[in-house]
GUMAR-144312 format. One record per residue (C-alpha): x, y, z. Coordinates in nm, 4 decimals. Layout:
{{X, Y, Z}} ...
! end
This chain:
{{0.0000, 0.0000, 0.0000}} {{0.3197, 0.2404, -0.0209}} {{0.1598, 0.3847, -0.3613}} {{-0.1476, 0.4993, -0.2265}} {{-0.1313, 0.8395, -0.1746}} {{-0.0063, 0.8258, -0.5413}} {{-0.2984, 0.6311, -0.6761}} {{-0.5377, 0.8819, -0.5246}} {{-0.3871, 1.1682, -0.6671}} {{-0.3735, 1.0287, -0.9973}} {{-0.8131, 0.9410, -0.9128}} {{-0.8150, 1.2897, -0.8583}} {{-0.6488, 1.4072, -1.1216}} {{-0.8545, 1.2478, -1.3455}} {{-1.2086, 1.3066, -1.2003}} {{-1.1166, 1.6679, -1.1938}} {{-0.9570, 1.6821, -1.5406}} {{-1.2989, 1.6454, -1.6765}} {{-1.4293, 1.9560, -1.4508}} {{-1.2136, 2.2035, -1.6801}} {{-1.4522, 2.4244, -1.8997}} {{-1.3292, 2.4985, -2.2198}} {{-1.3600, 2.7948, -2.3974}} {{-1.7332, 2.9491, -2.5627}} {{-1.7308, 2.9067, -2.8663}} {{-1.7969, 3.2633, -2.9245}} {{-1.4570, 3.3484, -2.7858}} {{-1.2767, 3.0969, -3.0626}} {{-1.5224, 3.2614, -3.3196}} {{-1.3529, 3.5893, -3.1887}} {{-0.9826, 3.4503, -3.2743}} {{-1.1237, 3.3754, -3.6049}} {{-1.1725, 3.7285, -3.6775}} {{-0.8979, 3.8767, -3.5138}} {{-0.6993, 3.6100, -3.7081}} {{-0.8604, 3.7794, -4.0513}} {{-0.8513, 4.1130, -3.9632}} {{-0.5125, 4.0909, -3.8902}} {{-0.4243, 3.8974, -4.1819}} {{-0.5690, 4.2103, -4.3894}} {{-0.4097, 4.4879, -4.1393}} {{-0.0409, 4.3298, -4.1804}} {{-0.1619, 4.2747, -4.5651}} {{-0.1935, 4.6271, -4.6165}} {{0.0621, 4.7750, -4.4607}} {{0.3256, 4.5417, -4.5730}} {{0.4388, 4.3539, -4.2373}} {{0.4163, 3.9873, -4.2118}} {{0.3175, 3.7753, -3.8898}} {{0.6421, 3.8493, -3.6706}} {{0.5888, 4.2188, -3.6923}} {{0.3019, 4.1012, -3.4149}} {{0.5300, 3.8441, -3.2498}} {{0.3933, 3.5480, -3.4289}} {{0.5685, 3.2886, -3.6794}} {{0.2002, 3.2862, -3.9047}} {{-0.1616, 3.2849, -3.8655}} {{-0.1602, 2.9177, -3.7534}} {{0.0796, 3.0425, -3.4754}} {{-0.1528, 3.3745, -3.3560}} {{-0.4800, 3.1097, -3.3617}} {{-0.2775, 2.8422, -3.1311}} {{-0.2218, 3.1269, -2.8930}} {{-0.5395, 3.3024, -2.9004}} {{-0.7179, 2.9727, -2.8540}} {{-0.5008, 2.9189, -2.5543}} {{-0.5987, 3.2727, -2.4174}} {{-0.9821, 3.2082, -2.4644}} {{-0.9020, 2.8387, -2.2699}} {{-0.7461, 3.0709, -2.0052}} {{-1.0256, 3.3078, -2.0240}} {{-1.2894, 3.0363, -1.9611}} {{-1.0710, 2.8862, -1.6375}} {{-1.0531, 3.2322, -1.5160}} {{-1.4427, 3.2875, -1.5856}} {{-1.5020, 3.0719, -1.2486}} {{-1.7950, 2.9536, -1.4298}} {{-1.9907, 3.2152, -1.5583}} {{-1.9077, 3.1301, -1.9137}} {{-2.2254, 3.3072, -2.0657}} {{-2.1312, 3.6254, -1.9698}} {{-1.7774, 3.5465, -2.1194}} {{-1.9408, 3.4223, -2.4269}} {{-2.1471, 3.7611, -2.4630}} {{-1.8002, 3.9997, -2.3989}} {{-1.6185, 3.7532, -2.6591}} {{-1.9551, 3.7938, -2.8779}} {{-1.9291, 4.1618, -2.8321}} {{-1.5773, 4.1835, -2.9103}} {{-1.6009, 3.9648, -3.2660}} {{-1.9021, 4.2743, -3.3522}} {{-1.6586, 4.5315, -3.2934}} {{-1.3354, 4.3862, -3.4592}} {{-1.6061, 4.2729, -3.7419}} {{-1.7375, 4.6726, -3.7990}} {{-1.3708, 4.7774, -3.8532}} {{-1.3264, 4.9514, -4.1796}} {{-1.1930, 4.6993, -4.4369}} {{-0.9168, 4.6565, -4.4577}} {{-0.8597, 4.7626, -4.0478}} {{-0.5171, 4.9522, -3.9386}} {{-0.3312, 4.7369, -3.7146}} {{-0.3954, 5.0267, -3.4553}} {{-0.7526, 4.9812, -3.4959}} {{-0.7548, 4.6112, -3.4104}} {{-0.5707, 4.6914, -3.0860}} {{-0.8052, 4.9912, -3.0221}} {{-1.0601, 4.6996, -2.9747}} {{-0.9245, 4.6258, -2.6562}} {{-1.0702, 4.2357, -2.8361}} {{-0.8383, 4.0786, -2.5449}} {{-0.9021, 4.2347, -2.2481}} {{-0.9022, 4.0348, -1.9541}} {{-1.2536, 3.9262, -1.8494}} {{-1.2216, 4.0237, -1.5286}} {{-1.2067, 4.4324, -1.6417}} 
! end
């Protein structure tokens, strides 16, 4: 019985691994048009992903997916209203004028923290 304290971490582990919300999908719908809208920005005035700190598009969607998973944990489970400011975010990066500045994207504020 020496591994028991290990076995019931590893129980807990799992029955609380399955507790962890993920993301609205209105906040991954979000990184899908910050993703395009800074495609067009960078596009237009001749800069390329790594002028924003990113190797590509891919690269910006892996981390913004990872901040909306973060998002969600730090949502301590109200994820409606987090879906409605990531729904209210996408309208507002959405009405930019086409194609947006980069400067206008970031004017969005589209990645606040949730918790402002």
């Amino acid at each position: 019985m020496r591994h028991r304290p290990l076995r019931s971490a590893l129980a807990l582990a799992a029955f609380f691994g399955g507790c962890v919300p993920e993301a609205p999908a209105e906040c991954l719908t979000l990184c899908d048009a910050v993703a395009e809208a800074t495609s067009a920005c960078l596009e237009a005035e001749q800069l390329t992903w790594a002028a924003k700190g990113y190797d590509d598009e891919a690269d910006f969607l892996a981390s913004c997916e990872t901040w909306a998973w973060e998002q969600a944990q730090l949502a301590q489970g109200d994820l409606d209203e987090l879906g409605e400011r990531c729904a209210a975010s996408e309208e507002a990066v959405r009405a930019l004028p086409t194609p947006p500045s980069c400067a206008e994207i970031t004017a969005t504020r589209w990645s606040s923290p949730s918790w402002e």
